[in-house]
C-alpha positions in Angstrom: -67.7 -3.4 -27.4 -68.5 0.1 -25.8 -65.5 1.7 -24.2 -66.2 0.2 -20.5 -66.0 -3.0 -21.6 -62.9 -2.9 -23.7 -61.0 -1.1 -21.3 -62.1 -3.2 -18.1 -60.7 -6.1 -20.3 -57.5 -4.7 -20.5 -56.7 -2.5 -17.7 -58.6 -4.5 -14.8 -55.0 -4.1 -12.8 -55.3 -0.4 -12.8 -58.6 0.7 -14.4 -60.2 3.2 -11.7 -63.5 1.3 -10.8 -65.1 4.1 -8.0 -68.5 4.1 -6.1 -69.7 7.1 -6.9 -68.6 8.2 -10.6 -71.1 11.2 -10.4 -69.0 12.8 -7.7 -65.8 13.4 -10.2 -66.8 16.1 -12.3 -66.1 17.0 -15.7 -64.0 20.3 -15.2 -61.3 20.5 -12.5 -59.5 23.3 -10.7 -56.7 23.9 -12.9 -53.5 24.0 -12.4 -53.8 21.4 -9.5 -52.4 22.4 -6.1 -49.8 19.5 -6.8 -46.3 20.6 -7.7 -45.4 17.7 -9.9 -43.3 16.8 -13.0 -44.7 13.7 -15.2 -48.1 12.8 -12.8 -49.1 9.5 -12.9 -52.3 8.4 -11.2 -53.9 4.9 -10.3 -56.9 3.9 -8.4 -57.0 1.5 -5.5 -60.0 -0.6 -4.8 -58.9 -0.9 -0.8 -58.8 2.8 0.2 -61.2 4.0 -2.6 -58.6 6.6 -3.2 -56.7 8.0 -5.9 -52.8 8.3 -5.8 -50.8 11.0 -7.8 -47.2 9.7 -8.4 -44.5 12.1 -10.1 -41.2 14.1 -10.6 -40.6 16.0 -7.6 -43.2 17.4 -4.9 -41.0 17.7 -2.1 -39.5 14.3 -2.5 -35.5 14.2 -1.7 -33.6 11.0 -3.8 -36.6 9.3 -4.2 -40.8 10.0 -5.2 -43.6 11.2 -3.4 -47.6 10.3 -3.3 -50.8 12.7 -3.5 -54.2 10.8 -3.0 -57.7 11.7 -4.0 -60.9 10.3 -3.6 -62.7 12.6 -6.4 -59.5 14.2 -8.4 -59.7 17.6 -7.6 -59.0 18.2 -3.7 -55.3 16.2 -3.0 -53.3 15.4 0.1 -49.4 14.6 0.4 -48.9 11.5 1.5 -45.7 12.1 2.0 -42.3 10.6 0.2 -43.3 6.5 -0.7 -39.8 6.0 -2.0 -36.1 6.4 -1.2 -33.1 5.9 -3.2 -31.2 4.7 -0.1 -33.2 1.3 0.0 -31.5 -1.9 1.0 -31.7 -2.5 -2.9 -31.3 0.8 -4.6 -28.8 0.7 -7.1 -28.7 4.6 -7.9 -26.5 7.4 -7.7 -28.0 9.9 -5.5 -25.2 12.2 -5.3 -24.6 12.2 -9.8 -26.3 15.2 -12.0 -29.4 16.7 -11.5 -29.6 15.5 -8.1 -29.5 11.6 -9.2 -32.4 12.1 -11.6 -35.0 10.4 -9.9 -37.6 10.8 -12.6 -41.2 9.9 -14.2 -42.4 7.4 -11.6 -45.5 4.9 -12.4 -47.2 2.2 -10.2 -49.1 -0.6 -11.0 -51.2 -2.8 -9.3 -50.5 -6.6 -10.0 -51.1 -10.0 -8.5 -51.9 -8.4 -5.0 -48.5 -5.6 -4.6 -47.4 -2.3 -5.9 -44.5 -2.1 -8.4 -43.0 1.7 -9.1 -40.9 1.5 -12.7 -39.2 4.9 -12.5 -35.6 6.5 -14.3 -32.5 7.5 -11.9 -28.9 8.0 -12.5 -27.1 4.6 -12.4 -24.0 4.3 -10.1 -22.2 1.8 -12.2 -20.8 4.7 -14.3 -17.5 3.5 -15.2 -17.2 6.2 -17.9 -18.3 9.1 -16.3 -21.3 10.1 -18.3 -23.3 13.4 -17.5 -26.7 11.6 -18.3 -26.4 7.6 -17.6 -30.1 7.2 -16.4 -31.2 3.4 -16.5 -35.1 2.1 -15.4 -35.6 0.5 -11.6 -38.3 -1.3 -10.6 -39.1 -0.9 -6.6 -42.6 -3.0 -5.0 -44.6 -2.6 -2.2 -47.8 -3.7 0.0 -49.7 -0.6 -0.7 -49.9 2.2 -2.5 -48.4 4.4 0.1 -45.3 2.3 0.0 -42.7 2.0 1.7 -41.0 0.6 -1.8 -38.2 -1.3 -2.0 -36.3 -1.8 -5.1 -36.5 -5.6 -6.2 -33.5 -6.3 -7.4 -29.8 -3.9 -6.7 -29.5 -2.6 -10.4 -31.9 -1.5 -13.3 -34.4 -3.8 -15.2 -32.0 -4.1 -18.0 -28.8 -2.2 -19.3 -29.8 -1.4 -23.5 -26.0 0.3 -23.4 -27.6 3.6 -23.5 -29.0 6.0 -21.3 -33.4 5.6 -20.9 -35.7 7.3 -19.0 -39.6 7.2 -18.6 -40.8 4.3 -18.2 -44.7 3.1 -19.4 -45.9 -0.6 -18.8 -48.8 -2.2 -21.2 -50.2 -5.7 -19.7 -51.7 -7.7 -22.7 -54.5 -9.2 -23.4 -52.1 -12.8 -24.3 -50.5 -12.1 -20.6 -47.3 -10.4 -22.0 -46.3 -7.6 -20.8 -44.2 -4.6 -22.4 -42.3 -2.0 -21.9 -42.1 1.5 -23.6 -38.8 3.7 -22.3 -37.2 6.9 -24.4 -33.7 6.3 -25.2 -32.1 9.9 -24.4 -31.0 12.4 -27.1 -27.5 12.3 -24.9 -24.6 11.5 -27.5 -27.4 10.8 -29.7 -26.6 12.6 -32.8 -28.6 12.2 -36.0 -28.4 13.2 -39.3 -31.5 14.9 -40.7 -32.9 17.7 -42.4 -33.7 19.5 -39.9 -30.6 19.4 -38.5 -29.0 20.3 -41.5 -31.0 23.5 -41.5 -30.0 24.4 -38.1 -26.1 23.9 -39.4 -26.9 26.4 -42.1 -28.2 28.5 -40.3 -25.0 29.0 -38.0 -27.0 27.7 -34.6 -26.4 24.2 -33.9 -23.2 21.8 -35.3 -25.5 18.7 -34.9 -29.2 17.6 -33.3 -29.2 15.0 -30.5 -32.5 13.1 -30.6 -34.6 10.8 -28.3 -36.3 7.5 -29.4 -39.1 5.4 -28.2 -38.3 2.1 -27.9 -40.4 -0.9 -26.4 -39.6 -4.4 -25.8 -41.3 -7.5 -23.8 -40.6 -7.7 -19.7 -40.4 -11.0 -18.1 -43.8 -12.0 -16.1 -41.2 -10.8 -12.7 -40.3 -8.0 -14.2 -36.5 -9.0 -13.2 -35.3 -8.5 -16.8 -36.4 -7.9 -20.5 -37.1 -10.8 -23.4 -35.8 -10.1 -26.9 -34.5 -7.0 -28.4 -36.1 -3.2 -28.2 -38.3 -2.3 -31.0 -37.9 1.1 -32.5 -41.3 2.6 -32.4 -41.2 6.1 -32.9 -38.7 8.9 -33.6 -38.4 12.5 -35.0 -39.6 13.4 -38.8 -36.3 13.0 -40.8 -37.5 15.7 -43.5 -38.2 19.1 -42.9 -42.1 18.6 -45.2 -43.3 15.5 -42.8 -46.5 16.6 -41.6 -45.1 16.2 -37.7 -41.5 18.2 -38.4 -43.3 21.2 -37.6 -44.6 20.9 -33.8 -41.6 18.3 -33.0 -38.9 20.7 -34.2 -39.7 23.6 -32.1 -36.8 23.5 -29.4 -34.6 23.4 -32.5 -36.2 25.8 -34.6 -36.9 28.2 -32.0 -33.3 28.3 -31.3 -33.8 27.0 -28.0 -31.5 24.2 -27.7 -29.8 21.4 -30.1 -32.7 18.5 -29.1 -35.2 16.7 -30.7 -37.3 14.6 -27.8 -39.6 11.8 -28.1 -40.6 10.6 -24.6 -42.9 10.7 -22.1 -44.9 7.9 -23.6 -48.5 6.3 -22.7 -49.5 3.2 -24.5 -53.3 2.4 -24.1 -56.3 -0.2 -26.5 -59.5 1.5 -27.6 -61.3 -0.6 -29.9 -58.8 -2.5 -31.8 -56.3 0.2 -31.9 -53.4 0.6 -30.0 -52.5 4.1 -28.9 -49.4 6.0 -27.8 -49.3 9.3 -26.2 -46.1 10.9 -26.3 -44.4 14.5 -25.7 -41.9 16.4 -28.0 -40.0 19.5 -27.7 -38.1 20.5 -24.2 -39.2 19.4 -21.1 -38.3 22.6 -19.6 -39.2 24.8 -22.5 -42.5 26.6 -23.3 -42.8 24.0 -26.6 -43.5 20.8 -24.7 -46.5 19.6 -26.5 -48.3 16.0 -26.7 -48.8 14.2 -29.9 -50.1 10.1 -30.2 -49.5 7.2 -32.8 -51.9 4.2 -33.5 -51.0 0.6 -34.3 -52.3 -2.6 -34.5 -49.6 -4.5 -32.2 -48.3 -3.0 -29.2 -44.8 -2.9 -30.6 -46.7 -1.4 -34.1 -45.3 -0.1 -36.2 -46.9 2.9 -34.8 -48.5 5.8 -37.2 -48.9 9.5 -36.0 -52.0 11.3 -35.8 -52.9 13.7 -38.4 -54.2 16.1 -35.3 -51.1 16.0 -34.1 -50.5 18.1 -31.3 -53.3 17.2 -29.4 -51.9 19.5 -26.2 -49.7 22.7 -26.3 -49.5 26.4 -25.2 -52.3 28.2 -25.2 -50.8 31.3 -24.9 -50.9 32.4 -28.3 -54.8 31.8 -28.0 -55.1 34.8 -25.2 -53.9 31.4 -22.2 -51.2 31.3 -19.6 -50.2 27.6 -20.1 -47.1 26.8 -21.8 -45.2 23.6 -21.3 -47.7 20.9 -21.5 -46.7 17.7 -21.5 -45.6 14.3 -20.4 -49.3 12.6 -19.8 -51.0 9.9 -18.3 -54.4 8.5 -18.6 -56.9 8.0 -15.8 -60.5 5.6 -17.2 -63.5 6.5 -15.7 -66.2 3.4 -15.4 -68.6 5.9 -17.0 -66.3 5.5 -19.9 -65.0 8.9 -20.1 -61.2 9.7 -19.9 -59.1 12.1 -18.2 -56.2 13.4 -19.7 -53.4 14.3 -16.5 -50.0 16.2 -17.4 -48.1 18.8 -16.0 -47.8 22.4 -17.4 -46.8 25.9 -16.3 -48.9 28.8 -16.0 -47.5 32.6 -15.3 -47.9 32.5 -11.9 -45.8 29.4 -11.6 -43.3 30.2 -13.3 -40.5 27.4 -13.9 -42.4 25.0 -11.5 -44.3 22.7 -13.2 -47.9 21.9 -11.9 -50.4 19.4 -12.7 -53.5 19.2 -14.7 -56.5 17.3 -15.7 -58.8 17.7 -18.7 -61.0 15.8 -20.7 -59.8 13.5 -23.5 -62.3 12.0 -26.1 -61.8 9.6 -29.0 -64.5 9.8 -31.5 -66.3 7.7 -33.8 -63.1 7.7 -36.5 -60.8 6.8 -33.8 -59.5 10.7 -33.7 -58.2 11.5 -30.5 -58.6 14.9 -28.6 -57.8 16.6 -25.5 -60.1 19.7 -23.9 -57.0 21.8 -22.6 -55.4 23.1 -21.4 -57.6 24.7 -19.6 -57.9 27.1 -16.2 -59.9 27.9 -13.2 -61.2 31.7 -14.0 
C-alpha cells in the first residue's frame, strides 16, 4: 500500500485532498508571516482552503485562524473562538492570561470540533497551573465555536495540556494529552545529578498519556495509558537531547508534550517535543508502535528537529509539530520556532518530512528564506 493510499484510509476526515498539488511547492518562505505557538493545520474540501490554528496570533481568551490555499501566502481570519461562550468553562482571568493553549480542529460527521488546553475555573485549591482539555464545535472552519459541554472532556486529577486526536481504523477514537511537569516530581538520575551539582532540589517532569474518547467526545472510556516519558538514566540513548533545559541549567523541567500521533505502513508514529517551550532547546523527537496506545519505542535519530544555530542558523526553539499529507504523498512537517530577528515571538514554519524505506523518519529543517 503506497503512502496515498494508507493515509487516505486513515485520515479521510482531515487528509488535505487539493486540486492542484503542483501549486504547493516543496520549499516555503520561512519563518511564515504567522505569529503562532503550536500551528495546527487542516484542509477543507468546501473552501479549498487551508486553516492554520494555534497559540496566540492576536487572539484575546480564545484562538485565532490563518487560511491558505497553497501554504505559503496566509490571511487572518480573524479570532474563531472565545473563552466567554455560552459553554466555556475556563478561567480567563487565572495565570498566563487563562492559558488558552495548542488548539486543533477536526473535521467529522459534517462539523468542526477545536480540542484545545485552558485554565479551569473549578480551582478549589488554588493551583498556579490547573489546565484541563475543552472541546468547542462548529459549522465551518472559520467558527464561530462553541464549547459543547460547560467543563473539560474529563478531569484525570492532574493538570493536561495539548491535546492530539487519532480516529481508528476499528472507529475508536483516542486521545493523546501531556500531563504537566507541575508538582510532578520524579526521581531520576538526571535529577540526581542536577542535586549534586548544587542547581536544582528536584526535576518536575511531563508525561504523555493517551486514552479512548467516547464516539461524542463528551467524556473518556477506560483509564490513561502511559505512553512516553523522560529517560530515567543518565546513559539512555534519548537523556541527552531530553535533558537540556536541565542540563543547561536553564530551569528544573523535563517536558514531553506536544504530541502528534499518525499510521504509515503498519506503524504507528508519535511526534513529540522535549526541552522548554520557551527556551532555545525545544527540539522534536518521535516513537513507533504497533497499537495506538503502544507501548511506544523512540527513534534512534532522535532529534529529528532542533537549533540550527550551532550549524552557522538562526533558528532555535523548534518545536511542538503537526503534520499536513499531501495527495502526492509527500508530507509537510509545520512547527513553530524563533529566529534572531523574532526574538521571543515564536513564528511558524514548514519543511519537508520523509519516512524512508526502513521506516526512519526525517525532517528537512529548519530551514530559511535567504
Amino acid at each position: 500500500m503506497n503512502l496515498s493510499t494508507a493515509i487516505a484510509a486513515l485520515f479521510t476526515f482531515t487528509l488535505p485532498v487539493i486540486a492542484h498539488a503542483q501549486e504547493i511547492g516543496k520549499s516555503f518562505n520561512n519563518p511564515l508571516d504567522v505569529a503562532f505557538g503550536d500551528p495546527y493545520v487542516i484542509y477543507d474540501d468546501a473552501t479549498e482552503r487551508y486553516y492554520m490554528y494555534g497559540t496566540g496570533g492576536g487572539a484575546k481568551n480564545g484562538f485565532a485562524v490563518y487560511s491558505s490555499a497553497d501554504l505559503a501566502n496566509w490571511k487572518n481570519e480573524g479570532q474563531v473562538y472565545h473563552a466567554g461562550n455560552e459553554n466555556g468553562w475556563s478561567d480567563s482571568t487565572a495565570a498566563w492570561g487563562g492559558a488558552y493553549w495548542a488548539p486543533e480542529v477536526y473535521a467529522h460527521n459534517g462539523k468542526f470540533y477545536l480540542f484545545y488546553s485552558a485554565q479551569w475555573k473549578d480551582n478549589p485549591g488554588k493551583e498556579l497551573e490547573n489546565f484541563r482539555i475543552g472541546v468547542a464545535v462548529a459549522d465551518k472552519p472559520t467558527g464561530p465555536f462553541i464549547d459543547l459541554q460547560n467543563h473539560p472532556v474529563f478531569d484525570p486529577g492532574y493538570p493536561i495540556i495539548d491535546a492530539n486526536v487519532y480516529f481508528a481504523e476499528d472507529g475508536r477514537i483516542f486521545l493523546y494529552y501531556s500531563r504537566c511537569c507541575y508538582k510532578h516530581a520524579v526521581e531520576s538520575e538526571v535529577a540526581d545529578w542536577a542535586k549534586q551539582q548544587g542547581w536544582f532540589d528536584e526535576i518536575e517532569e511531563s508525561w504523555v498519556y493517551g486514552i479512548e474518547l467516547k464516539p461524542d467526545f463528551s467524556g473518556t472510556i477506560g483509564e490513561p495509558v502511559l505512553l512516553l516519558r523522560p529517560p530515567v538514566k543518565m546513559n539512555e540513548p534519548q537523556a541527552e537531547w531530553e535533558s537540556r533545559s536541565v542540563t543547561s541549567r536553564e530551569v528544573n523541567r523535563r517536558w514531553t508534550e506536544g504530541s502528534f500521533t499518525f499510521k504509515y505502513g503498519d506503524t504507528y508514529y508519535m511526534m513529540y517535543s522535549a526541552n522548554h517551550f520557551a527556551g532555545e532547546n525545544y527540539a522534536v523527537g518521535y516513537a513507533t508502535a504497533a497499537h495506538p496506545l503502544g507501548p511506544y519505542t523512540k527513534a534512534a535519530n532522535n532529534p529529528i528537529l532542533e537549533k540550527n544555530t550551532a550549524k552557522g542558523g538562526d533558528v532555535s526553539g523548534t518545536g511542538h509539530n503537526s503534520v499536513v499529507f499531501l495527495p502526492d504523498g509527500r508530507m509537510l512537517c509545520v512547527y513553530h520556532g524563533r529566529t534572531e530577528k523574532t526574538g521571543d515571538e515564536r513564528v511558524v514554519f514548514i519543511d519537508e518530512m520523509k519516512i524512508d524505506g526502513a521506516g526512519k523518519l526525517t525532517v528537512s529543517g529548519p530551514t530559511t528564506a535567504r
